[in-house]
N, C-alpha and C positions, 0 to 999 in steps of 0.2 A: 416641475421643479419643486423640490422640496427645502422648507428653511429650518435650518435645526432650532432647537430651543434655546440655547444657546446665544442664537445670531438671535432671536427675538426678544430673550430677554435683554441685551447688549442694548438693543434699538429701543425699548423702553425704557430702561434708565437714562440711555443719554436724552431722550423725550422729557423726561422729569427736571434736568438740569436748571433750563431756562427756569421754571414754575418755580424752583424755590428759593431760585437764585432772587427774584421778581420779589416773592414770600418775606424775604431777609432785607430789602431795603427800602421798606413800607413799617415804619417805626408803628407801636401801638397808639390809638390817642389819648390824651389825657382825659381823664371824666374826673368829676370834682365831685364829692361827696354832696349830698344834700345838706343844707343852712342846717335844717335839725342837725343830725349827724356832727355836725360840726361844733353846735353848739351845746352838744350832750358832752361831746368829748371836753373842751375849752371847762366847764365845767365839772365833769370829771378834777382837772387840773388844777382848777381852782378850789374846788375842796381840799385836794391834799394839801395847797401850801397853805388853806388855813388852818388846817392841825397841824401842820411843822410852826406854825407860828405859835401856835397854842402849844407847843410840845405834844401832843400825843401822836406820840410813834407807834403805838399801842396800835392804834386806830390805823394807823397809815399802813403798819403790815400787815393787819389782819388783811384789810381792802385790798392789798396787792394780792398778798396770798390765792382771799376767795376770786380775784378775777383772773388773774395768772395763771394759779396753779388749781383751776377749778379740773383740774386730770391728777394731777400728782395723789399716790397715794398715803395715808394719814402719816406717816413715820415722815417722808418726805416734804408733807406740809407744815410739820412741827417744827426742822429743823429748819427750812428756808426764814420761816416765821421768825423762827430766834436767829437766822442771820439780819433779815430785817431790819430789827429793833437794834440790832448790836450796831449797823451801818449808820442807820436815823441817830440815836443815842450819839454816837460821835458829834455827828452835825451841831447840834445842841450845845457844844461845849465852847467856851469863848476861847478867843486867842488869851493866849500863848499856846494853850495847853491844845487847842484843836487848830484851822485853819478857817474854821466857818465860824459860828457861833450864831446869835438871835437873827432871825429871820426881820431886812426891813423893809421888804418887796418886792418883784417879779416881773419881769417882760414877758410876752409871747415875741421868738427871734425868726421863729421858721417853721411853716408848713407845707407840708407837702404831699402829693398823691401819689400813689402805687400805680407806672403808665398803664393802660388798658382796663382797671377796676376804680369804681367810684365805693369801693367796700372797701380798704383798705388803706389807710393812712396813717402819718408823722404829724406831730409837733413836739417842738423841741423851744422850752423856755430855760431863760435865765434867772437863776434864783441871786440877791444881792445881802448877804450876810454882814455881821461888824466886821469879819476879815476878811472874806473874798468872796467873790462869785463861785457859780455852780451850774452849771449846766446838766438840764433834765430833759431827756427824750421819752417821749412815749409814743407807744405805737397801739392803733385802736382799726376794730374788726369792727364790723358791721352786718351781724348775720343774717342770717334767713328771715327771721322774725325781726328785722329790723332795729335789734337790739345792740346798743354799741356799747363794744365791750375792751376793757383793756387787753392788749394782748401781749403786750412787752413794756416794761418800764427800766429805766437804767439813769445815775446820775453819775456827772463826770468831772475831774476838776482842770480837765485840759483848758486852756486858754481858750477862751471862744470864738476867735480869730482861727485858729486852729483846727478844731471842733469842727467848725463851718467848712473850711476847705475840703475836706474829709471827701472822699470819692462816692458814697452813698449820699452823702449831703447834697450833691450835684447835681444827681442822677436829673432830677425833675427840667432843672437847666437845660441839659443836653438834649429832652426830649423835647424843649420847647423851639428849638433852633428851626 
């Protein structure tokens, strides 16, 4: 009796079905960054809002720039640098004429981990201006050499009730079920 390859290959894949079926409902687990790690980043953050408080924007883009766009090539880093400074600069401006103004201090709202890596993590604070709040996300790598590095930074003026609901916001929620 001969089985064609055909009928074998058929018999093998439906054999694989159950395996990743099994595979897909076995969520990854949470691993939490090490206290270091966490407390390079936490300070990371707290340096920049002490130059937004001091004004030096100067300073705050460069630092994003060098950790951000440590790939970007030089024409690329120039201009992000002077969007930067152009973004921060606004911040600095009081009401009427902006929506934020002088810096008069900052929560940590939210942190969170990447499921299945203790390398990869959120925090996301609020910044408290003479006009309004600000919500600032950062996102931090933790390499090879143990070195934590900004990997994404973004600041938002969405409501922070808002902010929060957000489907990425959540994520960590859902895997905690």
């Amino acid at each position: 009796m001969r089985i064609s390859t055909v009928a074998l290959l058929t018999a093998f894949l439906f054999a694989l079905v159950p395996l990743s079926g099994q595979a897909q409902s076995v969520p990854p687990q949470m691993k939490v960054p090490s206290g270091q790690s966490l407390s390079r980043a936490h300070k990371m953050a707290e340096q920049l809002f002490e130059w937004l408080k001091a004004g030096k924007n100067d300073e705050i883009a460069e630092w994003i720039v060098s950790e951000v766009g440590y790939a970007w090539d030089a024409g690329t880093r120039i201009k992000k640098l002077n969007e930067f400074k152009s973004q921060l600069d606004i911040l600095k401006v009081s009401p009427p004429d902006s929506s934020y103004g002088k810096l008069g201090g900052y929560d940590l709202i939210e942190e969170s981990y990447l499921p299945g890596s203790n390398r990869f993590f959120r925090t996301t604070y609020i910044t408290y201006h003479e006009g309004a709040p600000l919500i600032w996300e950062f996102r931090f790598y933790v390499n090879p050499e143990d070195k934590v590095t900004l990997n994404f930074i973004t600041w938002d003026p969405s409501n922070p009730f808002e902010y929060l609901a957000k489907s990425d916001m959540q994520l960590e929620r859902w895997y905690k079920r």
